[in-house]
N, C-alpha and C positions, 0 to 999 in steps of 0.2 A: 663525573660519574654518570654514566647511561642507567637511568632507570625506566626500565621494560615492566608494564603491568599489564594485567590481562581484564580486569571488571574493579567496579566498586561500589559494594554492597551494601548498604546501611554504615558507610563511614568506615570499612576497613576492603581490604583487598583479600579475596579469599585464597591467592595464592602464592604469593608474593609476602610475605610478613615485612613490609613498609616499615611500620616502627620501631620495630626489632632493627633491620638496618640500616637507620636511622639513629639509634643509640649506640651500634658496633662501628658505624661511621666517625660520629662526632667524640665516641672513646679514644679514638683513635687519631684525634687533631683533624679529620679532615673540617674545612670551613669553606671549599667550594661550593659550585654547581651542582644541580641533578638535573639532567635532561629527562623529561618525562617522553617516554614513547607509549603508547597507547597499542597493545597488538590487538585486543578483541575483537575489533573492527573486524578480522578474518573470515569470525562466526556471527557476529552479532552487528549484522547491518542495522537493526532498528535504534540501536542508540547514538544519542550526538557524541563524536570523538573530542569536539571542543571543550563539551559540557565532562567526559568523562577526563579529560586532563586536567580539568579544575579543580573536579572534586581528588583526584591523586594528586593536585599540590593541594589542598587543602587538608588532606590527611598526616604530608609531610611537615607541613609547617604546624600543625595540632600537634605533633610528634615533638619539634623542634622545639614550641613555646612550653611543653611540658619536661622537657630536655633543660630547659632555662631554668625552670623552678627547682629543679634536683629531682623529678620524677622520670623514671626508665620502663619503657614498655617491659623490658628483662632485668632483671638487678643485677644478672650474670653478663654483659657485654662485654665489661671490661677481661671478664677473663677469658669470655669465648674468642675474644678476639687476642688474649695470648696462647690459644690453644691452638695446633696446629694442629690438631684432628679434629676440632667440633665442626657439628655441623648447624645449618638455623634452626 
């Protein structure tokens, strides 16, 4: 899975909802990869891109280890992700 984010701001992505899918992800069996790509870089030359890929895995894997415990950013995943019209 390519994941494209764009900032991250006190611990969540303002535009991207990361944990949200994150829980539609792992509802769904997947148990890969996420490639983190970093676009803000575009606009926002003053932050480090390395530092900003770390903290977007450190958000994912916060996600994942509350994922573990039976906590879901949405309690609805499971079914958004049967729904063939929702959206996130």
């Amino acid at each position: 899975v390519h994941g494209k984010f764009f900032d991250i701001r006190d611990g969540r992505e303002p535009v991207v909802p990361l944990e949200e899918l994150i829980d539609v992800l792992v509802a769904g069996g997947y148990d890969g990869y996420i490639s983190s790509e970093y676009e803000g870089w575009h606009w926002d030359t003053a932050s480090d891109a390395f530092e900003m890929v770390a903290r977007q895995q450190a958000v994912c894997r916060a996600a994942l280890d509350r994922h573990a415990r039976g906590e879901r950013a949405r309690p609805d995943a499971r079914e958004r992700l049967d729904s063939p019209t929702a959206s996130p």
